[in-house]
N, C-alpha and C positions, 0 to 999 in steps of 0.2 A: 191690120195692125194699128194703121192713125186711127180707127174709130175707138177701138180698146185705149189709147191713149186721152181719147177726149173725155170719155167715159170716167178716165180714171180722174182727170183735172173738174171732169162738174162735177163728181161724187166731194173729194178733196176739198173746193170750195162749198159746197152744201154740209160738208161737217164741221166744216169749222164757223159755218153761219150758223148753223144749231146753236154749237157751244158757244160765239159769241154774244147773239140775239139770246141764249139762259140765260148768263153770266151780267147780262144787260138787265134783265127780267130781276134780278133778285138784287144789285146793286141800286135798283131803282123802287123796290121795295121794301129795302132796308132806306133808303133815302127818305121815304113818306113814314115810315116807322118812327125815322129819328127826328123830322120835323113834328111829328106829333109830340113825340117825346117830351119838345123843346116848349112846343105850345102850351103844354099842360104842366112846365116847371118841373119834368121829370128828370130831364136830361144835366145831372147835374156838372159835369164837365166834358170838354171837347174832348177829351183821352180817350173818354168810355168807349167815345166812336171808334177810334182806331183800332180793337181788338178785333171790331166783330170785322171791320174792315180788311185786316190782315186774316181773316181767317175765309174770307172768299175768294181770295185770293189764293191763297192754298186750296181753294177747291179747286178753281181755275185752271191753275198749275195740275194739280192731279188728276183730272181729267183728261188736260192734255197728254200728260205721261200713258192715262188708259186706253187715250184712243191708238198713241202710236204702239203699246203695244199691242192692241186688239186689231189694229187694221196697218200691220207692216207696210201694205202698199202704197198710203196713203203720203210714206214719210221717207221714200226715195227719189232720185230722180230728178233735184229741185221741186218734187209736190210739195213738199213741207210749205211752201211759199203760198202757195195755194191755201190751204189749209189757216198759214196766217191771214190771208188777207180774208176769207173769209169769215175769222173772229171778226177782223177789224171791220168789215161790212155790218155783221149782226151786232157786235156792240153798236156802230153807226149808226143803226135803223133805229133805235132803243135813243137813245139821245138825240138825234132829229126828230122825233115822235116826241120826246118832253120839250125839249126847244119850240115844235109848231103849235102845243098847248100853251105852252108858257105863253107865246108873241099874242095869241088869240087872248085870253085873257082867263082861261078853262082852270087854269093851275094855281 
């Protein structure tokens, strides 16, 4: 029964590193999108950004809502906890990865 429980906490944290590390993946390519934007005088006010911003957001969120109802088990039990912090690890990986570009001089 503890190994079915550990099973269930690295599954738990492995999907929510998914969805964090996407969520990371597309916020960071909307980021080089809008710096180009800005480069080439396309980007004609800071607002514009907010839409698309608010709307991965919503994805973010509906995903989340997907997974917990496609994988009930994932979102009892205190797992949910699990589940957050592996967002906040895959988003994490995704910004210490532009961070260690940026310091280098790549970005």
């Amino acid at each position: 029964m503890q190994m079915l429980e550990i099973l269930r906490l690295i599954a738990a944290l492995m999907a929510g590193g998914v969805i964090g590390f996407g969520f990371g993946l597309i916020q960071e390519k909307a980021l080089r999108r809008n710096e180009q934007r800005q480069q080439t005088g396309q980007l004609k006010s800071e607002f514009s950004v907010m839409s698309g911003s608010m709307k991965r957001v919503a994805l973010l969120m509906i995903t989340l809502l997907l997974v917990q109802v496609l994988c009930p088990l994932l979102f009892r039990n205190g797992t949910q906890w699990w589940v957050s912090g592996g967002v906040v690890v895959g988003y994490g990986i995704v910004l210490f990865r532009r961070l260690k570009l940026k310091k280098s001089g790549s970005l």
